[in-house]
N, C-alpha and C positions, 0 to 999 in steps of 0.2 A: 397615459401620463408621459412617459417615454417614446419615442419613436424610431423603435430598434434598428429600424431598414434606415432612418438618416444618420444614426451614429455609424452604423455599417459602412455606409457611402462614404461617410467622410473618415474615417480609420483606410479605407482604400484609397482615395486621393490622395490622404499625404500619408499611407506607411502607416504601418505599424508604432515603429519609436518613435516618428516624431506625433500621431494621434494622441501617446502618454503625456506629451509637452502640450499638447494641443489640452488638452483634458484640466489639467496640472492649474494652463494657465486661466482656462475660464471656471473653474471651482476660484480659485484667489481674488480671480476682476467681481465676480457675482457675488463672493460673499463679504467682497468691500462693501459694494452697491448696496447689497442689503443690510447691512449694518448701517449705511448713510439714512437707508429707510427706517432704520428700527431710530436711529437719533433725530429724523426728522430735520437731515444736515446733506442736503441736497450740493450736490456741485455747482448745479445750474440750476433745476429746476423740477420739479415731482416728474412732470409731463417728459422730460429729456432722461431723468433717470430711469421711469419706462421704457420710452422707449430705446435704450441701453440693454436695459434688461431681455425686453421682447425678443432683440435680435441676437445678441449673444443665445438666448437661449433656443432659438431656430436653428442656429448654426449647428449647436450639438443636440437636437432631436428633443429638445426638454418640452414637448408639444403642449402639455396641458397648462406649463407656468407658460410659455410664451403667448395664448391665448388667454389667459386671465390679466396678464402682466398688458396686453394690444388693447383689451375694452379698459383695463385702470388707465390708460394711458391718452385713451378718448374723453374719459370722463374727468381724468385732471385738465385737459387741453381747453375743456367745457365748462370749467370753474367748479365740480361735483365733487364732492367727495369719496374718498377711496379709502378704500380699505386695507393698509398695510401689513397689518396684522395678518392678514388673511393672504399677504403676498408671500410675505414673510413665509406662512405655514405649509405653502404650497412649493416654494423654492426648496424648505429642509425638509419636505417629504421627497420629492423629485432627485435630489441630490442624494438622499439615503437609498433611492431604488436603484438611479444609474448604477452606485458606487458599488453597490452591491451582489448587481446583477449583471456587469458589465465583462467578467470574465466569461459566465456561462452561455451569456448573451452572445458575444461575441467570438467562442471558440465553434460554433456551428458552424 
């Protein structure tokens, strides 16, 4: 679900306290985005707010939403329907585990 070796890497590229800003500010951008999802109030469009999503959540190791979030994002692109709900579920599970496991995680 997590991908504790890229939140690692990237808490080492940029530091310590700025990783907390770093963190801080993609928990706020992602759970805008998901709330545009849950009201079905896209900025631009299903398939762009994918992949928004996908890559913000690459960035900080959220590996199993950013792979769920890359095929929703194929299959908006393809006129398919997608399953939000189910992005939705997967973003507040992944985000309760980082949050959670990110001190113990990251003091080894």
């Amino acid at each position: 679900m997590i991908d504790w070796t890229r939140v690692g890497d990237l808490r080492d590229e940029v530091g310590a306290e700025d990783f907390e800003e770093v963190v801080e500010l993609f928990i706020e951008e992602v759970d805008e985005a998901i709330e545009r999802l849950r009201a079905e109030a896209y900025e631009t469009s299903l398939a762009a707010e994918l992949h928004f999503l996908k890559g913000s959540a690459m960035n900080l190791g959220f590996s199993g939403f950013a792979d769920l979030c890359s095929a929703a994002e194929q299959t908006a692109e393809q006129g398919g329907q997608v399953n939000t709900a189910g992005i939705v579920a997967s973003y507040e599970m992944a985000r309760t585990a980082f949050l959670a496991e990110r001190a113990e995680r990251l003091a080894a």
